[in-house]
C-alpha positions as CSV (number, residue, x, y, z in Angstrom):
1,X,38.4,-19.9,83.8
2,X,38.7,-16.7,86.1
3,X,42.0,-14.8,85.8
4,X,44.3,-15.3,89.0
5,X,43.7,-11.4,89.9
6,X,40.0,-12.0,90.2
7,X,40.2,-14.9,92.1
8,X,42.4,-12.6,94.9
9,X,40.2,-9.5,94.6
10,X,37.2,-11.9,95.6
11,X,39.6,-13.2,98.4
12,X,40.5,-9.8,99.1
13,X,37.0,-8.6,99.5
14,X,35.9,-11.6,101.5
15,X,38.6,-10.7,104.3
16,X,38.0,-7.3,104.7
17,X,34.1,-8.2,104.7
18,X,35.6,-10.3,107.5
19,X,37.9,-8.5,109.6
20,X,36.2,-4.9,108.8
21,X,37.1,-3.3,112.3
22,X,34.2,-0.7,114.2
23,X,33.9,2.4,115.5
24,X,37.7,4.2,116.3
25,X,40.6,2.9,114.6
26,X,44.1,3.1,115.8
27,X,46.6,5.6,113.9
28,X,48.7,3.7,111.7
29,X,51.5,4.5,109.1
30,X,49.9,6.1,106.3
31,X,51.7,4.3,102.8
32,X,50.2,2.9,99.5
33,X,48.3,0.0,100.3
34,X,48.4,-1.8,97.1
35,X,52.6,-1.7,97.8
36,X,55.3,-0.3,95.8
37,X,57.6,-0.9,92.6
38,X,61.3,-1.4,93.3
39,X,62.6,1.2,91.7
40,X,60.0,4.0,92.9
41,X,60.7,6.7,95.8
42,X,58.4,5.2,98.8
43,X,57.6,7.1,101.4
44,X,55.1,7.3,104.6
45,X,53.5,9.8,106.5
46,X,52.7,10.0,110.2
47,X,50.9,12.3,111.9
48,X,51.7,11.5,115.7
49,X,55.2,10.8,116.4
50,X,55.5,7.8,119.5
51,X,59.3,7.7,118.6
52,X,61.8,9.0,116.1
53,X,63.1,5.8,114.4
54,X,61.6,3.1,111.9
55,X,62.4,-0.3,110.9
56,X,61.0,-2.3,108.2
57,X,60.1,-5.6,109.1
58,X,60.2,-8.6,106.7
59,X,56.8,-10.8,107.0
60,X,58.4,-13.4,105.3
61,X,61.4,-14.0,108.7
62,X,59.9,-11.5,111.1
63,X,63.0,-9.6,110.9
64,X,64.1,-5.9,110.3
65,X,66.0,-5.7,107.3
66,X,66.1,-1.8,106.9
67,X,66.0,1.2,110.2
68,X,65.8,4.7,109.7
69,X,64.8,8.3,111.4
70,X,61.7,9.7,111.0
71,X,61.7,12.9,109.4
72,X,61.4,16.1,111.3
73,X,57.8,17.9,111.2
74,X,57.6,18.3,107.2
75,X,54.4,20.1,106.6
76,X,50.9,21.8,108.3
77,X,48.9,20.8,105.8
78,X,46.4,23.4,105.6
79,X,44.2,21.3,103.5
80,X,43.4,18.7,106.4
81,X,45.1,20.4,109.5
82,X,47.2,17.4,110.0
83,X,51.1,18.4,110.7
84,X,52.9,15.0,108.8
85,X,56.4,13.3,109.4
86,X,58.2,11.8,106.5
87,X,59.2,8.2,106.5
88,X,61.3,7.8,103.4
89,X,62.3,3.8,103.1
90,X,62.8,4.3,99.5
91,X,66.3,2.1,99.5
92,X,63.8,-0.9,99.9
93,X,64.1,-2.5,96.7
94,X,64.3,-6.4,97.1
95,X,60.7,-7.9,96.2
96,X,58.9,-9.0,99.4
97,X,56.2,-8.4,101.9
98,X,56.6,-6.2,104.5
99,X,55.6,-3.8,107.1
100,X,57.0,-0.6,108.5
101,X,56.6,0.0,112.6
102,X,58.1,2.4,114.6
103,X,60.6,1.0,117.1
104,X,59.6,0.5,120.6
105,X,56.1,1.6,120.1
106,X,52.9,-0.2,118.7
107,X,52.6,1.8,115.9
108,X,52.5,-0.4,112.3
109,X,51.6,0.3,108.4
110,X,49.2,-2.0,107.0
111,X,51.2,-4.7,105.2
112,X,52.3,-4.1,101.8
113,X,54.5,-5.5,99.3
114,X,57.3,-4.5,96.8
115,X,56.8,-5.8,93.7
116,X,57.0,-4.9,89.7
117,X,53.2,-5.8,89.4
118,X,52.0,-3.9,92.6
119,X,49.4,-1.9,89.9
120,X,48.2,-4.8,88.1
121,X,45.7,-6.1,89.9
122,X,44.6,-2.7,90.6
123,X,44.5,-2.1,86.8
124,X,42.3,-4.8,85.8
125,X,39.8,-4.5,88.6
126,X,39.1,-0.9,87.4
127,X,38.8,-1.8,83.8
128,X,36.4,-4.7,84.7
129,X,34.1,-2.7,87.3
130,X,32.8,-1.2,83.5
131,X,31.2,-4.4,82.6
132,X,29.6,-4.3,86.0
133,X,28.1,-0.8,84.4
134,X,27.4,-2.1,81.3
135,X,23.2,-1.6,80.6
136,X,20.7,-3.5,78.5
137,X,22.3,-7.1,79.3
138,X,22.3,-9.9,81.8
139,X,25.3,-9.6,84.1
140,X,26.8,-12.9,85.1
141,X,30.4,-13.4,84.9
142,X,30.6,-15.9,87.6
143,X,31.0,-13.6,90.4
144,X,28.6,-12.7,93.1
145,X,27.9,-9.3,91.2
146,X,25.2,-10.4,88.7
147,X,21.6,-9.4,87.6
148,X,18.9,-10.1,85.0
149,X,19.1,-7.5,81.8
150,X,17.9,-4.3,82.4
151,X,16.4,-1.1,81.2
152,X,15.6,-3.0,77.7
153,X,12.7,-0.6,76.5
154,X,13.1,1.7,74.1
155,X,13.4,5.6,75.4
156,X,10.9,8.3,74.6
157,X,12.2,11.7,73.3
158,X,11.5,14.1,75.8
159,X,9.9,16.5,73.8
160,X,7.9,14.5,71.8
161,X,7.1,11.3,74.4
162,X,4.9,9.7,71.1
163,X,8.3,8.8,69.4
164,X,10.7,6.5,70.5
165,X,14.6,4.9,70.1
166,X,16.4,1.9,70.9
167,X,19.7,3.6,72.9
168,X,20.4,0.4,75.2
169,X,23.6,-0.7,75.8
170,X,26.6,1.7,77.1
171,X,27.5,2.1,80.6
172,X,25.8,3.0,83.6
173,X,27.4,6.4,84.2
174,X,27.6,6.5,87.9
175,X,25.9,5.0,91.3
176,X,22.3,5.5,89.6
177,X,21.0,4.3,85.9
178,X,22.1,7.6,83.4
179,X,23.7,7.7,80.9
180,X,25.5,10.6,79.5
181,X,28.2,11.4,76.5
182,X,29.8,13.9,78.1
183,X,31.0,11.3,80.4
184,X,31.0,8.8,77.9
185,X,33.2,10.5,75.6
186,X,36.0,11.4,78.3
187,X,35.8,7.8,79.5
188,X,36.4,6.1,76.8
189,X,38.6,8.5,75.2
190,X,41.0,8.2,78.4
191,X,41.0,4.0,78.3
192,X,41.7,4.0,74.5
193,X,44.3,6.9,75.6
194,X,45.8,3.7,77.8
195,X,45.6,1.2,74.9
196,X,47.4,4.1,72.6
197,X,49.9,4.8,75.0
198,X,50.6,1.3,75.8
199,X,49.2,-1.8,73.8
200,X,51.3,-4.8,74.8
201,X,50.2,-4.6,77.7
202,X,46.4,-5.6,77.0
203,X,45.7,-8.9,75.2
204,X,42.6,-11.0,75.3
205,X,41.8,-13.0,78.1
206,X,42.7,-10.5,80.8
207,X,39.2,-9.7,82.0
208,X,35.8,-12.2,82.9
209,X,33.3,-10.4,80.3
210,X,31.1,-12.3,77.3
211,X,33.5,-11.9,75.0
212,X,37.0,-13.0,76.5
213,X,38.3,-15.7,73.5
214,X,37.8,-13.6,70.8
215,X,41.6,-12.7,70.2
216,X,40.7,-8.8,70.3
217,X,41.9,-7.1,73.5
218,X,39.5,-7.7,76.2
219,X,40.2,-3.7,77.3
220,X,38.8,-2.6,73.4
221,X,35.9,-4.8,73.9
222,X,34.8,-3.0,76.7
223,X,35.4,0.2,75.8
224,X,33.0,-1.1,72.2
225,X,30.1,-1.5,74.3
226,X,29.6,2.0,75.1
227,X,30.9,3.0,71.4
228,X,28.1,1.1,70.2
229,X,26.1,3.1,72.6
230,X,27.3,6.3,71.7
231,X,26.7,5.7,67.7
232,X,22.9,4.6,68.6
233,X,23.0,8.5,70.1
234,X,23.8,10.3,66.6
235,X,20.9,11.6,64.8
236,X,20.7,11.7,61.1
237,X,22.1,15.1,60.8
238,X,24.4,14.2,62.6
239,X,24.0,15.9,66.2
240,X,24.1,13.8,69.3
241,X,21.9,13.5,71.6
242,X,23.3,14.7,75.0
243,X,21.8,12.6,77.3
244,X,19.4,9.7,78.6
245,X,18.1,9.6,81.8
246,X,14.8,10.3,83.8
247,X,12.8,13.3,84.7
248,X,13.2,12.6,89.0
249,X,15.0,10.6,91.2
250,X,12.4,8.2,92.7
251,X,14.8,5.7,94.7
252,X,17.3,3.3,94.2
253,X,16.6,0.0,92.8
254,X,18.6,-3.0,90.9
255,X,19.1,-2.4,87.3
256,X,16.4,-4.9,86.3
257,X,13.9,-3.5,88.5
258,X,14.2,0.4,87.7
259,X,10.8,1.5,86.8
260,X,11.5,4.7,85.6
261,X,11.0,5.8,82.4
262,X,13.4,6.6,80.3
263,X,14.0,9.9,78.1
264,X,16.1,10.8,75.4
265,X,17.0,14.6,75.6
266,X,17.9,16.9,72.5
267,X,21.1,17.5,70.7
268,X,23.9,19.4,71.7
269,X,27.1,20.9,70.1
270,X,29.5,20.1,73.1
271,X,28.2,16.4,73.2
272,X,28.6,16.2,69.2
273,X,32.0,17.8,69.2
274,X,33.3,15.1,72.1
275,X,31.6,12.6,69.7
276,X,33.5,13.5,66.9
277,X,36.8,13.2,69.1
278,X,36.2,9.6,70.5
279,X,35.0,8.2,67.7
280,X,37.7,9.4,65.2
281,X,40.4,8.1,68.1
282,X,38.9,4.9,68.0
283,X,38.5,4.3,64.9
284,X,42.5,4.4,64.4
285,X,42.8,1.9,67.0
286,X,40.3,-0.7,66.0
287,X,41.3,-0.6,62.5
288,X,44.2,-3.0,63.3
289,X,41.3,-5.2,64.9
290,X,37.8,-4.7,62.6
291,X,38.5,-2.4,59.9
292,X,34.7,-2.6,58.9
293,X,33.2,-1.2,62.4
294,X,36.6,1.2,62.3
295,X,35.2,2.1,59.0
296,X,31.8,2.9,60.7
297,X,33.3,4.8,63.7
298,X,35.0,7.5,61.1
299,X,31.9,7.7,58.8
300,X,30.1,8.6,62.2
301,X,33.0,11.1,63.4
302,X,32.6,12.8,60.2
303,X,29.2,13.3,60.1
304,X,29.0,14.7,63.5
305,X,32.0,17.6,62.1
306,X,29.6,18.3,59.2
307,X,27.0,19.0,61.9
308,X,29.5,21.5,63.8
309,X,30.2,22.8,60.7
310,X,26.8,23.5,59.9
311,X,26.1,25.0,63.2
312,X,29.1,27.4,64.3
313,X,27.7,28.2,67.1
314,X,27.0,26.7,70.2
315,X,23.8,23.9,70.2
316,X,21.6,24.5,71.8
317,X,21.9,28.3,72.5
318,X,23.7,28.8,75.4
319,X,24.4,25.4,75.6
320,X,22.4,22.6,77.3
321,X,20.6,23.0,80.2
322,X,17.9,20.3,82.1
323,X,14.2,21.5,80.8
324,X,11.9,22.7,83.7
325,X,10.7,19.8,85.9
326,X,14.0,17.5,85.2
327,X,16.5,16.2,88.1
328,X,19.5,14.8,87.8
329,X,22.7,14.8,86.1
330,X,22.7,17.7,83.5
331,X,26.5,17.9,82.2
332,X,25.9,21.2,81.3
333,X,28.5,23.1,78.9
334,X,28.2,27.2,78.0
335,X,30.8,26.7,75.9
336,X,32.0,24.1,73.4
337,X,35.2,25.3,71.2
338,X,37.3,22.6,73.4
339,X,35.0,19.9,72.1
340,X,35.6,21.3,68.6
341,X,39.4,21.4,68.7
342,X,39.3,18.2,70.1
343,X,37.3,16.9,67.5
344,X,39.8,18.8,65.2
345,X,42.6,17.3,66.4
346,X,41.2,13.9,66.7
347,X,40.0,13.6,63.2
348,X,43.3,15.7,62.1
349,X,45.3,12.7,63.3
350,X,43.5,10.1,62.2
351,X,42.9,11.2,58.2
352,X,45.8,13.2,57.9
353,X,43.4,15.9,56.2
354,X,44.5,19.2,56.1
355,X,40.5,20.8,56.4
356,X,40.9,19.4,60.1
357,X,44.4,20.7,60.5
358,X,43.7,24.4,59.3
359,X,40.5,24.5,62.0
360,X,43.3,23.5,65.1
361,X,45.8,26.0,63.6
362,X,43.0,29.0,63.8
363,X,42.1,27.7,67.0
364,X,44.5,26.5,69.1
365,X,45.5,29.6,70.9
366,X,42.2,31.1,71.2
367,X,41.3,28.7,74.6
368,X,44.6,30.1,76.5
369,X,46.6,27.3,76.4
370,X,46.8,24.3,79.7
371,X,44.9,26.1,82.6
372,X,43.1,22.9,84.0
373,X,42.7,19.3,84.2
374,X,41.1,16.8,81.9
375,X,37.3,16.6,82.9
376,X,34.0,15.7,80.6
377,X,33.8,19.6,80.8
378,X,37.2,20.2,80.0
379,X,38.8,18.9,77.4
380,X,41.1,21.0,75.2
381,X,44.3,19.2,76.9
382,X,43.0,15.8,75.0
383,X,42.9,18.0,71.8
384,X,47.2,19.4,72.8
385,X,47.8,15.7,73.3
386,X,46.4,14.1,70.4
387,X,48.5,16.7,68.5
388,X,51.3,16.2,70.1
389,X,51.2,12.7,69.5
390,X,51.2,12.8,65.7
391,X,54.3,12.2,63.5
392,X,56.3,15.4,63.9
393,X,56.6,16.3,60.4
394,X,52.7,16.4,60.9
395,X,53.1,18.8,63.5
396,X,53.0,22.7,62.7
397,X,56.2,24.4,64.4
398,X,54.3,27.3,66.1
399,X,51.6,25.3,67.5
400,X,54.0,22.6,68.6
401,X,56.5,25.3,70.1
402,X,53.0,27.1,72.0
403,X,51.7,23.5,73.6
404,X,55.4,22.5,74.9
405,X,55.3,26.2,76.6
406,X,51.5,25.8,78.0
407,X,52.6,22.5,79.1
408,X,55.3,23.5,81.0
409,X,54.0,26.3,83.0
410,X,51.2,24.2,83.7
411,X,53.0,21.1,84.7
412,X,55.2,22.9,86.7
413,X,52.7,24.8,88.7
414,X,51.1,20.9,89.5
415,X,54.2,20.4,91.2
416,X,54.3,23.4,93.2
417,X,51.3,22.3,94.5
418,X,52.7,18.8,95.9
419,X,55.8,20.3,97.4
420,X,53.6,22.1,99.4
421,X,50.7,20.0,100.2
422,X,51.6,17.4,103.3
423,X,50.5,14.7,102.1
424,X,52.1,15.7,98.2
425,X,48.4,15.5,96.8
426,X,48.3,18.1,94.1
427,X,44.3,19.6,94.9
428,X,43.9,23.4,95.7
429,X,41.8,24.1,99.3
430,X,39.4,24.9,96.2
431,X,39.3,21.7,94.6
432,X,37.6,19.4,97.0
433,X,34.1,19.6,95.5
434,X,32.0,16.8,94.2
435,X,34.9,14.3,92.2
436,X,37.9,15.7,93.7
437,X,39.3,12.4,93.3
438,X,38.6,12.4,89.8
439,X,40.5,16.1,89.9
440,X,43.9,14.4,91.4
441,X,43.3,11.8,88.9
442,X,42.8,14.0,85.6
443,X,46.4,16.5,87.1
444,X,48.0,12.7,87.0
445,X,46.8,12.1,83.8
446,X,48.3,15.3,82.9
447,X,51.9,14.9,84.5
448,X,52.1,11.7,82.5
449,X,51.5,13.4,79.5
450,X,53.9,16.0,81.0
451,X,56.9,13.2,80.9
452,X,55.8,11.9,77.6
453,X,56.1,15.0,76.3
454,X,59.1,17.2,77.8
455,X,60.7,14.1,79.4
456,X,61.2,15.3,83.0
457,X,61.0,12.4,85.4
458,X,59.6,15.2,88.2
459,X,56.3,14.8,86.5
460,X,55.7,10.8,86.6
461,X,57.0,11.1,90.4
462,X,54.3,13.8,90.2
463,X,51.6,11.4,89.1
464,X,53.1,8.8,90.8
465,X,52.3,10.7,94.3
466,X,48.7,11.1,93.3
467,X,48.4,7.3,92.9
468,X,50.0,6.9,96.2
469,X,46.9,9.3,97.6
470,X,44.3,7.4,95.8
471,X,45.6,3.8,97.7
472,X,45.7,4.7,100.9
473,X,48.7,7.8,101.5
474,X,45.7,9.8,102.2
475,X,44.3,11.1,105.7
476,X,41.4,8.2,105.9
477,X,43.6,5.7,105.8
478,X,41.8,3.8,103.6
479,X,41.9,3.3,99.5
480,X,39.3,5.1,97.5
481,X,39.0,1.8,95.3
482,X,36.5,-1.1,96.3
483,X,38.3,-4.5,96.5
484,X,42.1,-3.2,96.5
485,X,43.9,-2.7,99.1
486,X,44.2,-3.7,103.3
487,X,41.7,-1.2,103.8
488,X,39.5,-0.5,100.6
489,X,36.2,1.6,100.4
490,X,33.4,-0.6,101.4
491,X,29.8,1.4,101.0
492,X,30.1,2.9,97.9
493,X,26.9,4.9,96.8
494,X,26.5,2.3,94.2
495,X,22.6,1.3,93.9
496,X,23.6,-2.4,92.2
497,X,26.2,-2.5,95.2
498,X,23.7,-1.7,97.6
499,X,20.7,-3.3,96.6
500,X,22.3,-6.9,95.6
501,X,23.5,-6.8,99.2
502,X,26.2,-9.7,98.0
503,X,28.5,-8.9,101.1
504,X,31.4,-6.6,99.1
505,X,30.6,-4.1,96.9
506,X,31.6,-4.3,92.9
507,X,35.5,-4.2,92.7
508,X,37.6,-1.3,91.0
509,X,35.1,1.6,91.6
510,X,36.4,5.1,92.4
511,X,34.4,6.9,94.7
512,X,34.4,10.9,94.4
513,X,36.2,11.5,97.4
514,X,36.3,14.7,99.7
515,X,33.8,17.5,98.9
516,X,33.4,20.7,101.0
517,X,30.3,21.4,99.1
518,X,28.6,18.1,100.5
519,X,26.8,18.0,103.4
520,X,24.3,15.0,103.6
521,X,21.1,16.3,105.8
522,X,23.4,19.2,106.6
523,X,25.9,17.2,108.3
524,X,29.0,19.0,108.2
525,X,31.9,16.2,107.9
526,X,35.3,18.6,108.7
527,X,36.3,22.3,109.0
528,X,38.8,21.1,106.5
529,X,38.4,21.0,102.9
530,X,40.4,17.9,102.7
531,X,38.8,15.9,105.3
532,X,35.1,16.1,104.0
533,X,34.8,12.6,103.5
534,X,33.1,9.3,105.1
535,X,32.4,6.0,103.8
536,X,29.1,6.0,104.1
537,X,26.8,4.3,101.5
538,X,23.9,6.8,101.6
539,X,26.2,9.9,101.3
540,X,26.2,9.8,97.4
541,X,28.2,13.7,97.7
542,X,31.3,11.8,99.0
543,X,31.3,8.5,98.5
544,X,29.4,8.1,94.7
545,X,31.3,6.5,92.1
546,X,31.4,7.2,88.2
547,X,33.1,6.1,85.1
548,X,34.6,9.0,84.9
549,X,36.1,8.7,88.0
550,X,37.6,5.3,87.2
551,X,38.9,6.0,83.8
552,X,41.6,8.5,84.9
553,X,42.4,6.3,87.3
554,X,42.5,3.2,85.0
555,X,45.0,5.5,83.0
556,X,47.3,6.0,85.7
557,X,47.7,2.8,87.1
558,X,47.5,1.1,83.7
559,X,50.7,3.4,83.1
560,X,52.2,2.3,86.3
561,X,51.4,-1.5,85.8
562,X,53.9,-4.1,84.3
563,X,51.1,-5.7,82.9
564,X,53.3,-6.5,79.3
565,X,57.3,-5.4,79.1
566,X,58.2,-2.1,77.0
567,X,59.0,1.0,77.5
568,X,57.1,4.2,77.7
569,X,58.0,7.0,74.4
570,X,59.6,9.2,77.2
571,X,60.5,12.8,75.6
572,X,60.0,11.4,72.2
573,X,56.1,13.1,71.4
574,X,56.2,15.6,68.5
575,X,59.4,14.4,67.3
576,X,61.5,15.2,70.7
């Protein structure tokens, strides 16, 4: 039977298939589409002003039940140019439908609701839209979005084409047919993060995939395809392959009908050391599910350390790089101690062993502490967390004391961003390059652990604002999720999307969103960093999606969601 939030995504995606509006649209009130908890701070943005009051109208009478001035000119938001007026409604707490307008004028929100499951539906779709990227296997869940198995050969190594290896299965990594453990690891790492952090709230049943029944949470069973994946990537010494994907891009095509062939590219010590990480997480989480493949993840975990430790420096020399003559996706890394100490940490809190503790003590310090966000290039805040995480008379006083301090400064400095940004999004004129969205994403993922951590409630607002962005508090108007919300992205560069031509594209993507860097046939979009974005199908710079933009995402709104009751460890991490 399909879940009941399916069945109103499909809806969902069938109306706004329907109603799409052309050309110009009218300004409107700029909120979260997908609605708000009861309990949050809401507010709005406008950017012209008709009139200086609001009401809030109830869709269920037709009849104002809140009023209210609009804010004073707030902030020139340098990143987009736009000068925004606050609308805060945030005494709104009764559950309903509604819409803000401003009196006397024709100027509406989109309808929204108030509700404690406003994030559910949200959160679902996004951890679903990975089966739509799983590779090697028929897709047919009984939804439009379905296909024939695909890319079932065997791969050829790229340096010796004579030999080959079965590595189907995994993911899809973004609007093409790669696949990449860089990517991978982050990806998965942040949705088992989600199933650490929180794992009442995801049971079997929640999701349509093959193996809903099986009394294992349908979340873990997604996240085990591309596991399995990932362990068909480890050589026998260990090392993992960094990548498979083809030499050029030669058009887009559905899954079943790529005729590209496939190659398998050498082994690198950043993709090994991220291997080592995920796989030592997971195996602590399906232990309490299948000890024997948990068994199998750990073995894997520590082979891949043996081949770190065998090979202190970085694999291959100045770390991975595409070979002359190869496009695409290259996930290059000159430098892979953060993959180490999170491999450290990882396998430090899953054993308990003190060879993996004594590498994080002698390392810790060495990569400067919190400087940036979580990204599959990135990833020494994973190895803080995972520490931080661990029973505090596990924990090592110094290096506990140094990552509440790091944390802080770093945390703090996010929010320094959103006071001053005019639309609170936390990204730097900088930061709008190719998966800024995926940027905002990774700093929420970061405030959260901010709150878990030090316990402020000025970080989850932090996050929360950056969730708020994502759904449609943003200057498009528009989410930058397919399927969710009144006015969701809808020409994702997505080839199955695109080429299955089933009306709507594959629900709970995340696009990359605005890129400065990105001009399609040298089209430039905006003189403002921040505005660089259209939602155009073809324009892969903007408007691509990726599992590793999703994943964050999934984090955060899984965080959000009331998806099971229970309470978030709020200041509690490390023994606070």
């Amino acid at each position: 039977m399909m879940p009941i939030w399916r069945i109103l995504i499909f809806l969902g995606s069938t109306f706004n298939l329907l109603t799409g509006q052309q050309g110009e649209r009218a300004e409107r009130i700029l909120l979260n589409q997908a609605g708000y908890r009861p309990g949050d701070r809401k507010i709005a943005f406008i950017r012209t002003v008709p009139g200086d009051e609001f009401e809030v109208m109830n869709l269920a009478t037709n009849k104002p039940i809140l009023n209210g001035k609009v804010g004073a000119l707030g902030i020139n938001d340098r990143n987009t140019g736009d000068s925004m007026h606050e609308i805060d409604f945030s005494s709104l707490k009764s559950p309903g439908r509604y819409q803000l307008r401003i009196r006397e004028t024709s100027m509406v929100s989109p309808e929204f609701v108030v509700a404690a499951d406003v994030y559910d539906v949200a959160t679902l779709a996004s951890i679903e839209s990975f089966y739509y990227q799983r590779c090697g296997t028929e897709m047919d869940n009984g939804t439009p979005w379905r296909h024939p198995p695909c890319h079932t050969a065997d791969a050829v190594f790229f340096d010796k084409p004579s030999e080959h290896m079965d590595v189907t299965g995994g993911w899809h990594d973004a609007g093409d047919y790669g696949k990449f453990v860089a990517t991978a690891a982050v990806s998965a790492a942040c949705l088992l993060s989600l199933h650490e952090l929180h794992p009442s709230k995801f049971v079997d049943g929640q999701l349509s995939i093959p193996e809903a029944g099986n009394r294992i949470p349908d979340l873990l069973d997604e996240v085990r395809w591309e596991l399995e994946w990932l362990l068909k990537m480890q050589r026998r010494d260990g090392g993992v392959h960094h990548k498979v994907s083809t030499k050029k891009w030669t058009g887009e095509y559905l899954p079943d009908r790529d005729p590209d062939q496939r190659y398998i590219f050498g082994v690198s010590s950043a993709a090994t050391g991220a291997f080592a990480a995920v796989m030592a997480q997971a195996a602590r989480i399906y232990d309490h599910f299948d000890p024997p493949f948990a068994q199998r993840l750990l073995r894997s975990s520590i082979h891949a350390w043996k081949f770190l430790e065998a090979n202190p420096s970085i694999v291959p020399s100045g770390g991975f790089r595409n070979p002359p003559g190869v496009e695409g996706g290259e996930y290059g890394d000159t430098k892979d101690e953060d993959e180490r100490l999170w491999g450290a940490a990882e396998l430090y809190r899953t054993t308990g062993s003190l060879e993996y503790h004594r590498y994080f003590l002698t390392r810790f310090k060495q990569l400067g502490g919190m400087t940036y966000t979580v990204s599959w290039q990135n990833v020494q805040n994973f190895a803080y967390y995972s520490y931080m995480m661990g029973p505090r008379e596990a924990l090592d006083n110094d290096a506990r004391a140094f990552i509440v301090a790091t944390l802080t400064r770093y945390a703090d400095r996010l929010l320094g961003r959103i006071e001053e940004n005019g639309y609170r999004h936390v990204l730097g004129a900088e930061e709008y390059y190719w998966g800024s969205n995926s940027v905002a994403l990774g700093y929420a993922l970061d405030l959260i652990q901010a709150f878990r951590i030090l316990g402020s409630a000025r970080y989850r607002e932090g996050a929360l604002d950056q969730l708020h962005y994502i759904l449609g508090r943003n200057p498009f108007d528009q989410t930058f999720i397919t399927g969710v919300g009144d006015r969701p992205v809808k020409h994702p560069y997505h080839q199955f999307s695109m080429m299955l031509r089933a009306g709507s594209p594959v629900p709970g993507l995340i696009v990359g969103g605005a890129n400065k860097n990105g001009r399609l046939r040298g089209k430039v979009l905006s003189g403002f960093p921040g505005k660089c974005y259209e939602d155009n199908g073809k324009n892969y710079y903007v408007n691509e999606v990726a599992i590793n933009y999703t994943a964050p995402f999934t984090y955060v709104a899984g965080f959000f969601s009331s998806l099971a009751e229970g309470k978030e460890r709020v200041g509690s991490i490390g023994g606070r």
